[in-house]
N, C-alpha and C positions, 0 to 999 in steps of 0.2 A: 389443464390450468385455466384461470378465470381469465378475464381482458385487464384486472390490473396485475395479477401475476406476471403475463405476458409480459406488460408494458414494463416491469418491475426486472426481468430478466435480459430486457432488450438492453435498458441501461446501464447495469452491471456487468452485461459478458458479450456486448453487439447480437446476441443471438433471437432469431424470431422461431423458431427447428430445432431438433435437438442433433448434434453437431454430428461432425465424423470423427470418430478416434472412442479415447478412453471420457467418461462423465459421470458424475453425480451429482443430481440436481437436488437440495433439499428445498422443501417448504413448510414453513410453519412446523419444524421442526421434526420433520420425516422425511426419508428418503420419497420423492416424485419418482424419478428416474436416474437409471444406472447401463453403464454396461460398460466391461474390461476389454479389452485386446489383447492379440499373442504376446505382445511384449509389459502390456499396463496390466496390473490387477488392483482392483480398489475392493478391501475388507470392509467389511463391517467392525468396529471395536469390541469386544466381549466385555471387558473389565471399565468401558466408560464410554459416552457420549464421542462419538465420531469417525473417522475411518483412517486406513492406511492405504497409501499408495505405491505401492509395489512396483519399480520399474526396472526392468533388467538390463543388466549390462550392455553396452553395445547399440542400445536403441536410438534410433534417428530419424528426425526428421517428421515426428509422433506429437501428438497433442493430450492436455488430459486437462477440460471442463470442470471445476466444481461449487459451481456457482450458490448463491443461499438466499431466499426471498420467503421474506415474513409479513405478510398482508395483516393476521390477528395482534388486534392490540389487547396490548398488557402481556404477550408475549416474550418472555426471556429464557434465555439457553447459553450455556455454556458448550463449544464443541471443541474434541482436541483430533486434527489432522496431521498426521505424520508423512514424510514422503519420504522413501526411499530409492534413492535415484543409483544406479548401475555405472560403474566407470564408463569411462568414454561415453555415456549416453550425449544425446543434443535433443532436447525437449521442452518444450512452451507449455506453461501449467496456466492456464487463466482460472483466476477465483472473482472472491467480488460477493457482495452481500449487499441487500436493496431491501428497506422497509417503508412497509406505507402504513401511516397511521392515523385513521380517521376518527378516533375515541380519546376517553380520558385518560384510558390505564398506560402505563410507559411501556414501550416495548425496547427489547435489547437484545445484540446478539454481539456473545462475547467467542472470541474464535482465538486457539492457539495451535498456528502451524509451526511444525519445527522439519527441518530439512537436515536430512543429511545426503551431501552430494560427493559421492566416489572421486576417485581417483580419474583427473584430465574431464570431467563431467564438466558438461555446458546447459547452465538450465537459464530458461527467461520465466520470470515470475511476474503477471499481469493483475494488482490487484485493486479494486475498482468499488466503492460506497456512496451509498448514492441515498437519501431518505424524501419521502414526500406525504403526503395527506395534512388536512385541512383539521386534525381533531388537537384538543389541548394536549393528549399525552405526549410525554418525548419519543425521540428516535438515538436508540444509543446505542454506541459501538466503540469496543475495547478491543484493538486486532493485536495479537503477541504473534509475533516472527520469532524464530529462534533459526539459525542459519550454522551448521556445520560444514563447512568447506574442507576436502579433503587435499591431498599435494598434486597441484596442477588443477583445479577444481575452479571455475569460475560459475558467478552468478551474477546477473543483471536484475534487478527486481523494480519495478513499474508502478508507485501508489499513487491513487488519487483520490481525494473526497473533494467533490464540486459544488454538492447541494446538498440539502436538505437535512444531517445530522445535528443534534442539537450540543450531544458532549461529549465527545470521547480524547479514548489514553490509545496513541499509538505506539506501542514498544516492542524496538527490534533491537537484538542480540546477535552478534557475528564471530564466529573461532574461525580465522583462517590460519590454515596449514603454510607450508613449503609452496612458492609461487601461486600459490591461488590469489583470485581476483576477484573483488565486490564491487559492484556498483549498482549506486541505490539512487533513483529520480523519485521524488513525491513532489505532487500538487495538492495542495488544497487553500477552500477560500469558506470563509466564515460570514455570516451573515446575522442579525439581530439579535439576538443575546448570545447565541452559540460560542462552544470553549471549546477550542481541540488543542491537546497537549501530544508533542510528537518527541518520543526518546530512542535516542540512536546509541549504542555502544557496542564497538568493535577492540575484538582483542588480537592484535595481528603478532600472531605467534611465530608463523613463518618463515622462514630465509625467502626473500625475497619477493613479499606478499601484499598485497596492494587494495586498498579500499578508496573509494570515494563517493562521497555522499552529496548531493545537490536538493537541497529544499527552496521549492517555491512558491509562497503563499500572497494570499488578499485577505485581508481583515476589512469588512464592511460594518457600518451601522454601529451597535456598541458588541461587539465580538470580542474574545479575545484569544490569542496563542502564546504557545510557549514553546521553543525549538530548542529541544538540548539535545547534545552530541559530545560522545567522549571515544578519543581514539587514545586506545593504549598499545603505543610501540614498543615489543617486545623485541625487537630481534633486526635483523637488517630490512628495513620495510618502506614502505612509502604510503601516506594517509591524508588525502583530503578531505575535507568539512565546506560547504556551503551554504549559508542561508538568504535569500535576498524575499521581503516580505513590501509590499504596498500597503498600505496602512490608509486609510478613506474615514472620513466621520469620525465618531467615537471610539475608535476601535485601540486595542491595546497590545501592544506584540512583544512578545521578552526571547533575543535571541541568550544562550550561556553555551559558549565553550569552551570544553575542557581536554587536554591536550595533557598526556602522561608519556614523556619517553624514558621506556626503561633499560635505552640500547645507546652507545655512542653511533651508532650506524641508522637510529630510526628519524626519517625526515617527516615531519607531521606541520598540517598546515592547515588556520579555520581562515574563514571570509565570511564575513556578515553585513548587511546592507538593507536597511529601513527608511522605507521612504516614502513620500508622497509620489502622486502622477504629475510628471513633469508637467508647470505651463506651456512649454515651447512644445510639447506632445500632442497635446491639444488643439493647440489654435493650431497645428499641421494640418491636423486630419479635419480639421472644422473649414478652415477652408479650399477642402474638398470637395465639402455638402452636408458634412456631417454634421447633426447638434453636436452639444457635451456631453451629453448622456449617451449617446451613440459612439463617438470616439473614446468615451471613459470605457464601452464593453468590448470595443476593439482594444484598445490598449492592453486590459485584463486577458482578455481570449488569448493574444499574441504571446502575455508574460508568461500562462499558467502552463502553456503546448510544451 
């Protein structure tokens, strides 16, 4: 890899080496590097664009990389990952896609992961976007989640865009079973024309199956977001919704949720929260030493963690 590859992979998956465990690294839209473990196998697709991840029942305490960095502009792809996770496994999947784009043409990379996770299965999902270069064309990314949670099945999943994208669609989809568990953290923050639209909808099918969701963004400069979330209670269940968004400058934020109970037993609950940065925030940390510009990126660092 190049010195902006590198610097492109450190962002999206902490890594400087290529890791321990299972990985597949794409660039510019080919596999870089690969390698499975006794318990991971990661396929190649035969019938389309992407790979499967293979993990077998019982595994713990394992990891599996598959990070994607696209340096060429005017670059676009379409990838579909699958993963298939093992009952009782316990597993951390980091992904994460990083474009740099120094040229006119738009580069994009459109990814749809769908998980099915077995029976009593514990996965943590790390997924990380990140864009930068100095050229006119865009940096775009359209990430689809699809989540199958099986009985007893839970998932933690970990988003964030921080920098550098100019528009994307982020849309996740949720079937939980009999006691299975979601929980979904996203960060992200927008910056001078950029639009990111973020769609959440879970269908908690389960006896006694439980989601919740926590969005927390900054809209800078003239940005704008759109945070929708729809929990549909089927069954005896519990479902919360989050969105708390900072709003700076021109920027424009539309929270909408929607709340379906199709159960006398389903307890379903949104919070939403659009604001400025407190003044009494400010002059705290200002007179510490800080300017305002220095407590306005403290402030933000603090909200977005």
């Amino acid at each position: 890899m190049d010195p902006i590859q590198k610097k492109i992979l450190h962002e999206v998956a902490d890594l400087d080496a290529l890791p321990v465990g299972a990985y597949n690294i794409r660039a510019n839209g080919k596999s870089a590097a690969r390698n499975s473990t006794a318990n991971i196998e990661i396929v190649t697709k035969e019938d389309k664009s992407g790979i499967d991840i293979i993990i077998k029942p019982n595994t713990v305490n394992e990891s599996v990389h598959i990070p994607v960095i696209i340096s060429e502009t005017g670059l676009t792809e379409l990838v579909y990952n699958d993963f298939y996770v093992g009952e009782n496994s316990d597993v951390v999947i980091i992904a994460g896609c990083g474009i740099h784009n120094c040229g006119n043409g738009d580069s994009a990379h459109d990814g749809i992961h769908t998980f099915y996770v077995g029976k009593n299965a514990k996965v943590k999902y790390v997924e990380k976007h990140y864009g930068e270069g100095e050229g006119r064309g865009k940096r775009l990314m359209n990430p689809t989640t699809v989540i199958h949670l099986e009985d007893g099945a839970k998932m933690t999943m970990q988003a964030s865009q921080i920098a550098g994208i100019d528009d994307t669609l982020r849309n996740t989809k949720a079937y939980l079973a009999n006691n299975a568990k979601l929980e979904i953290n996203e960060s992200v923050m927008t910056t001078g024309v950029q639009n990111a639209v973020s769609e959440f909808t879970a269908d908690l099918n389960g006896e006694n199956c439980s989601c919740n969701i926590v969005s927390r963004t900054v809209a800078r400069d003239s940005s704008t977001q759109h945070f929708t979330s729809r929990l549909n209670g089927n069954n005896v269940c519990s479902g919360h919704t989050e969105c708390d968004s900072i709003i700076m400058d021109k920027a424009s934020v539309l929270a909408t949720p929607e709340l379906q109970a199709n159960s006398t037993e389903a307890s379903l609950i949104h919070e939403a929260a659009i604001g400025k940065i407190a003044g009494e925030q400010l002059i705290k940390l200002m007179t510490l030493g800080l300017t305002e510009a220095e407590a306005e990126e403290q402030i933000i660092s603090g909200f977005l963690k």
